[in-house]
C-alpha positions as CSV (number, residue, x, y, z in Angstrom):
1,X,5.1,18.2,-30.2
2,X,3.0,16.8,-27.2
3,X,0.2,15.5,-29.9
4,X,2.8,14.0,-31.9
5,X,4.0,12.3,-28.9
6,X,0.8,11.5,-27.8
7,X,0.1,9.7,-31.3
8,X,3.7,8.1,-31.3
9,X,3.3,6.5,-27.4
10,X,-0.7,5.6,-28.7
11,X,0.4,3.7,-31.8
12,X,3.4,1.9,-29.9
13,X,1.6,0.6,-26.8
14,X,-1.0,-1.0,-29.5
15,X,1.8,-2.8,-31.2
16,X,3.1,-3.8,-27.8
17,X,-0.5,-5.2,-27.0
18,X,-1.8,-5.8,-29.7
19,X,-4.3,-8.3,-28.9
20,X,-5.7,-5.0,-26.5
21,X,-5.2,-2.7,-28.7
22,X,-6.0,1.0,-28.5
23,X,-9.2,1.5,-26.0
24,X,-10.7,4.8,-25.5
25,X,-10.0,6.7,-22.7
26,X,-6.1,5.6,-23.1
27,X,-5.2,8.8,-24.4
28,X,-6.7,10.5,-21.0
29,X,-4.8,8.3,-18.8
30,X,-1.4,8.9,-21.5
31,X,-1.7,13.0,-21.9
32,X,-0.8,13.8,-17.6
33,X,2.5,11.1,-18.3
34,X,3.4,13.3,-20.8
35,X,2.9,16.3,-19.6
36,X,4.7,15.7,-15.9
37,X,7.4,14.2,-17.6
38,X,7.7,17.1,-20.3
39,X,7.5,20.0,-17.6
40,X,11.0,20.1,-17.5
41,X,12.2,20.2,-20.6
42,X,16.3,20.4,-19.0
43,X,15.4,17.3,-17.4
44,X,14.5,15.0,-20.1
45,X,15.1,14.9,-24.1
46,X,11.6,14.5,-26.4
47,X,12.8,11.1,-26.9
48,X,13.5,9.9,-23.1
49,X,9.9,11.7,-22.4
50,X,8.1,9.3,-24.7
51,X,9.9,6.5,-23.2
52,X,8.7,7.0,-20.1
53,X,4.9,7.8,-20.5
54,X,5.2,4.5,-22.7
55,X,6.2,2.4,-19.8
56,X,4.2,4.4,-16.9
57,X,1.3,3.6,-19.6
58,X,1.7,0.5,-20.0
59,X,2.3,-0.2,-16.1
60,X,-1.2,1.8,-15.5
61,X,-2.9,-0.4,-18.3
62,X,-2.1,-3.5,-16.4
63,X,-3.3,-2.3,-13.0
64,X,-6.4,-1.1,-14.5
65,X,-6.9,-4.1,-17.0
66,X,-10.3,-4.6,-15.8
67,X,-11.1,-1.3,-17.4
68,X,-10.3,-2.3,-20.7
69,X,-11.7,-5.4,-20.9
70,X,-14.0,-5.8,-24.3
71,X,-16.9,-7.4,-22.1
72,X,-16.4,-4.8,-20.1
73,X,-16.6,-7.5,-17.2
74,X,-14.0,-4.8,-14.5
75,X,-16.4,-2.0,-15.4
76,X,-19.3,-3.7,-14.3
77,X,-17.6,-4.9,-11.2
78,X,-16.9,-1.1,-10.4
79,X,-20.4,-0.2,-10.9
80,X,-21.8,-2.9,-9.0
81,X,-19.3,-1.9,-5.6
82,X,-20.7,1.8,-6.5
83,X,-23.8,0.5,-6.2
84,X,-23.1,-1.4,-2.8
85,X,-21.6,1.6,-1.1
86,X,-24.8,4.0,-2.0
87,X,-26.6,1.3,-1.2
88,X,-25.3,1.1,2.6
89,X,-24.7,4.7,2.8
90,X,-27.4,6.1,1.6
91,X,-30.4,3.9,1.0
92,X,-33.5,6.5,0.1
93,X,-31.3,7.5,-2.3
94,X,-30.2,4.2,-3.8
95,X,-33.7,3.6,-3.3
96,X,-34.6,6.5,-6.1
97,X,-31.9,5.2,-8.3
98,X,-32.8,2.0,-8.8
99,X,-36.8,2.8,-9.2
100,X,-35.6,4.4,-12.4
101,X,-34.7,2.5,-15.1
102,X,-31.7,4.7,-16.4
103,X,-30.2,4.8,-12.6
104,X,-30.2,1.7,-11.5
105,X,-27.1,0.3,-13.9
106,X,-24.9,3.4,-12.3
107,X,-24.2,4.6,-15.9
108,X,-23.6,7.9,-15.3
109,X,-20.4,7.1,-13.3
110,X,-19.3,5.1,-16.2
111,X,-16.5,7.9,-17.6
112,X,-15.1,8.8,-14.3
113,X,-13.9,5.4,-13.4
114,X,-12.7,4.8,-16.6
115,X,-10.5,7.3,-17.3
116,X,-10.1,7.8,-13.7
117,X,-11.4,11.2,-13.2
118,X,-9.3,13.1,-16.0
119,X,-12.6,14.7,-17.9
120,X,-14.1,15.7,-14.4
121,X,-11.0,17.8,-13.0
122,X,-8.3,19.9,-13.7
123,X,-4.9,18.4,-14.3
124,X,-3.2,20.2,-10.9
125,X,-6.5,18.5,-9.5
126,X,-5.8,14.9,-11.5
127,X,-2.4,14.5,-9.9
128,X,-3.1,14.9,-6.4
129,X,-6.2,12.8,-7.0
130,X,-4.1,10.0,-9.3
131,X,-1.4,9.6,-6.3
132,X,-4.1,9.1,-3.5
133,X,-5.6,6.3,-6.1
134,X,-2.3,4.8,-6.5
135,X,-1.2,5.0,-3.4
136,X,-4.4,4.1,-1.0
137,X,-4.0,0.2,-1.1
138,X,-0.8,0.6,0.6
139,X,-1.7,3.0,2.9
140,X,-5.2,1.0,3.6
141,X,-3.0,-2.1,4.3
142,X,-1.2,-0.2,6.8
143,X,-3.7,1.4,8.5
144,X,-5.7,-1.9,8.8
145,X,-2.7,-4.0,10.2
146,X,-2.6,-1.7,13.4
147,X,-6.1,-2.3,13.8
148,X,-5.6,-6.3,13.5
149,X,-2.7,-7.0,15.7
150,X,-5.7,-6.0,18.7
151,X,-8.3,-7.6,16.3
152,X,-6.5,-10.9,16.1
153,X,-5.5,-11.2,19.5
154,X,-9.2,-11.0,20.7
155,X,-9.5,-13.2,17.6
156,X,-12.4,-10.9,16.6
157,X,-11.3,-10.2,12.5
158,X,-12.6,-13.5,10.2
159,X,-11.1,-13.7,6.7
160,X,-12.8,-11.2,4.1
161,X,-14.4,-12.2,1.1
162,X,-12.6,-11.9,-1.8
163,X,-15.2,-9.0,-3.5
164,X,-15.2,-7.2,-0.3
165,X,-11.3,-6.6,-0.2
166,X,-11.4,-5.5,-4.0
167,X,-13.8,-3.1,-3.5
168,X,-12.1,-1.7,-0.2
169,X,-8.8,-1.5,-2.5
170,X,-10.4,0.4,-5.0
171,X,-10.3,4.0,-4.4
172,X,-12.0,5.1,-7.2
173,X,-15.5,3.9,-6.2
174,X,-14.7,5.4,-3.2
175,X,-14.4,8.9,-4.8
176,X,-16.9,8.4,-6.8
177,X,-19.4,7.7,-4.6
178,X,-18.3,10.8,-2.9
179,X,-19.0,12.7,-6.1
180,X,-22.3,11.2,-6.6
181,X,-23.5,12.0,-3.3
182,X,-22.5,15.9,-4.3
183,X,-25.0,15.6,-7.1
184,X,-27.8,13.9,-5.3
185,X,-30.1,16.5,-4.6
186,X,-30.0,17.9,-7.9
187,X,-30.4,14.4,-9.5
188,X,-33.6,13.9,-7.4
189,X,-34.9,17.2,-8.0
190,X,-34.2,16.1,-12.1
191,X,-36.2,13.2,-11.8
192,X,-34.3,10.6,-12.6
193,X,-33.6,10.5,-16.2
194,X,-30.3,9.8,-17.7
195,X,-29.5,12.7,-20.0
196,X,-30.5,14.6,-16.3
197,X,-27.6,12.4,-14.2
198,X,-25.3,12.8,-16.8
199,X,-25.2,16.8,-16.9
200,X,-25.6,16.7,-13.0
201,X,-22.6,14.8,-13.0
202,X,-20.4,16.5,-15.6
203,X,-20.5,19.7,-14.3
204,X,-19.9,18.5,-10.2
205,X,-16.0,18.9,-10.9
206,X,-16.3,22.5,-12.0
207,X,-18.6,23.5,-8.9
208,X,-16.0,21.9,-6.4
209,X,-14.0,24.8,-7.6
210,X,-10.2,24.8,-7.3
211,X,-9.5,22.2,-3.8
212,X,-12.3,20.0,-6.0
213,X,-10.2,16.6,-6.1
214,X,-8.5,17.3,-2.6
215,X,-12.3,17.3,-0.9
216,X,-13.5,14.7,-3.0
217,X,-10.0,12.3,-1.9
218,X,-10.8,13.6,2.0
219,X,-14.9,12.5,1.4
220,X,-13.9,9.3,-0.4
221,X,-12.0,8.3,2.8
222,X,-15.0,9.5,5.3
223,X,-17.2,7.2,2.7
224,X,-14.6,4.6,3.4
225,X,-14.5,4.7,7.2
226,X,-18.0,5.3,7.8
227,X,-19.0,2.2,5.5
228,X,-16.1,0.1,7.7
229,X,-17.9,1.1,10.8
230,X,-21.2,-0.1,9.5
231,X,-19.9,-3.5,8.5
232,X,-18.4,-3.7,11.7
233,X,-21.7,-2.7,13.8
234,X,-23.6,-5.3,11.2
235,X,-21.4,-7.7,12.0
236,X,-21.4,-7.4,15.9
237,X,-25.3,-7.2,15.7
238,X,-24.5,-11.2,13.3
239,X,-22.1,-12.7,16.2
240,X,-24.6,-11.1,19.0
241,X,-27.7,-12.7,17.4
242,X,-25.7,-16.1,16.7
243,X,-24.5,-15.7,20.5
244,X,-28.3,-15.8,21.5
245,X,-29.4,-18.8,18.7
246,X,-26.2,-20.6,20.9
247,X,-28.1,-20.0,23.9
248,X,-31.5,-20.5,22.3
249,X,-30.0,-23.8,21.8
250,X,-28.7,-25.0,24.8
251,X,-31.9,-24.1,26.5
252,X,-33.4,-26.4,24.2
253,X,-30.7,-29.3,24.7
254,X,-31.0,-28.5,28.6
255,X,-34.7,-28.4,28.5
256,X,-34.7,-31.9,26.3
257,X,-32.1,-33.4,28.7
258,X,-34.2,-32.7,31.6
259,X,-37.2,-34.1,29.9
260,X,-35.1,-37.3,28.7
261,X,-34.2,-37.8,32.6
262,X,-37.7,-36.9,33.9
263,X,-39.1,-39.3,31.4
264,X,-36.2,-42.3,32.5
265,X,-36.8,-41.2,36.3
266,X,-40.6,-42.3,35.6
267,X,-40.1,-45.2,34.0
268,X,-37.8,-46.6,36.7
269,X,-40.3,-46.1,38.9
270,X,-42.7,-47.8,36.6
271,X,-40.6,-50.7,36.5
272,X,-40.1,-50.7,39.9
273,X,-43.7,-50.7,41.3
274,X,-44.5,-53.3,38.5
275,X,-41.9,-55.3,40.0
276,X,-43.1,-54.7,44.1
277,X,-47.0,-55.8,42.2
278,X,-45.6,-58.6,40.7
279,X,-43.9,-59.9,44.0
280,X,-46.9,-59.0,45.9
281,X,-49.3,-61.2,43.7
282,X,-46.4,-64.3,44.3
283,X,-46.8,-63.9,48.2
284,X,-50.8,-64.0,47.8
285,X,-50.8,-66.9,45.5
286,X,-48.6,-68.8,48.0
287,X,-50.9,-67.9,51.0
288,X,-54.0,-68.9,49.2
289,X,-52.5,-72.1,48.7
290,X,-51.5,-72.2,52.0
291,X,-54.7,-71.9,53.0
292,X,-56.6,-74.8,51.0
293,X,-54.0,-77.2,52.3
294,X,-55.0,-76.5,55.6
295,X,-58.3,-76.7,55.1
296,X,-57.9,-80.1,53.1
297,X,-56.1,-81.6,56.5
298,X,-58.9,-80.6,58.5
299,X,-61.5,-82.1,56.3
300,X,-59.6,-85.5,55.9
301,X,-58.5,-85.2,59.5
């Protein structure tokens, strides 16, 4: 009955979008709706439990629309913030990824972020890790407005980038990057190729073992913090070094202004001894002729 359901909730949410359509990996993110809903079987009829996975499906398709785009434009964008967390995280290693061809594009996290982790855990695992996904912009928006009532009255927080608060919203790359760092060593150890990544990644969730997608929630939110304290010792180290190009600068204005006065100071005093040698050549012209008038009068007599 749960397949038939599954096929009945599939077909309807493609006639309700159909310009979507059905996209893999829908079916992953349908079969836990169905299967929460359906636990009880006293508390819903077969009929009410495809009701509601059809709307909780179609609600989780909108949030994640960027998964399902057909040029694949959100998946990228997921990649790429993977690719900026490793990359300030853990830079020898993003280092090895990107020498090799099949790393550096972050394929082998494609699956997980799609279907949001279903094929890498258990489903007890997939709920607890589906509600920390759902529920960590909220709780991130929370958290970060204690921290900015201090923030703004030292007026020390700037606006964020637009990328940068997407990426700090979504969870998921947060998780996975926790996930990728568990198979780091053996990735390295693999050298690098992609058929290598991909079974180093797919069998991660089975080694976790049982409290798999609770440590992997708890590491994606040590990633989290540890990459917000970076950003925030980078940017200190940005305002300290434009602090000391402000001062650099005034030096240089103060140093100029001093020159500009030394340079006015001399030629006042240019001016001014040109002036007392001018004056001084008037008062010897004057006495020379002086001088030959007297002379004239004694001659003539």
């Amino acid at each position: 009955p749960n397949l038939r359901m599954l096929k009945n909730v599939l077909l309807t949410s493609v006639m309700y979008n159909f310009d979507l359509g059905y996209v893999q990996g829908m079916n992953d993110l349908l079969s836990p709706l169905i299967f929460t809903f359906g636990s009880n079987p006293t508390l819903f009829s077969p009929e009410q439990i495809e009701t509601l996975s059809f709307w909780c499906l179609v609600s989780m398709i909108q949030k994640l629309s960027g998964n399902f785009q057909k040029d694949q434009t959100g998946m990228q964008r997921q990649l790429s913030y993977l690719s900026v967390i490793l990359q300030s995280l853990d830079p020898s290693f993003f280092s090895f990824l990107t020498s090799k061809e099949d790393g550096k594009n972050m394929y082998f996290s494609y699956r997980s972020l799609l279907v949001l982790f279903k094929r890498e855990f258990t489903f007890e695992q997939i709920f607890y890790i589906w509600e920390a996904l759902f529920i960590w912009p909220t709780f991130k928006n929370l958290e970060s407005s204690t921290r900015l009532k201090s923030e703004r009255q030292e007026k020390e927080m700037k606006e964020k980038e637009m990328d940068e608060k997407e990426m700090e919203e979504n969870f998921g790359v947060w998780m996975e990057a926790a996930r990728v760092e568990k198979g780091r060593r053996k990735m390295m150890e693999g050298g690098g190729g992609m058929d290598e990544m991909m079974r180093v990644m797919n069998g991660i969730g089975a080694e976790m073992g049982e409290e798999g997608g609770r440590e992997m929630v708890r590491e994606g939110e040590w990633l989290w913090r540890c990459w917000k304290e970076e950003e925030k010792r980078k940017k200190i180290k940005i305002e300290q070094e434009e602090k000391e190009k402000e001062k650099e600068k005034e030096k240089e204005k103060e140093k100029k202004k001093k020159e500009e006065e030394r340079d006015k100071e001399k030629e006042k005093k240019e001016d001014k001894e040109a002036e007392e040698d001018e004056w001084m050549g008037g008062v010897e012209v004057i006495e020379r002729k002086g001088e030959k008038k007297k002379r004239i009068r004694q001659v003539h007599g």
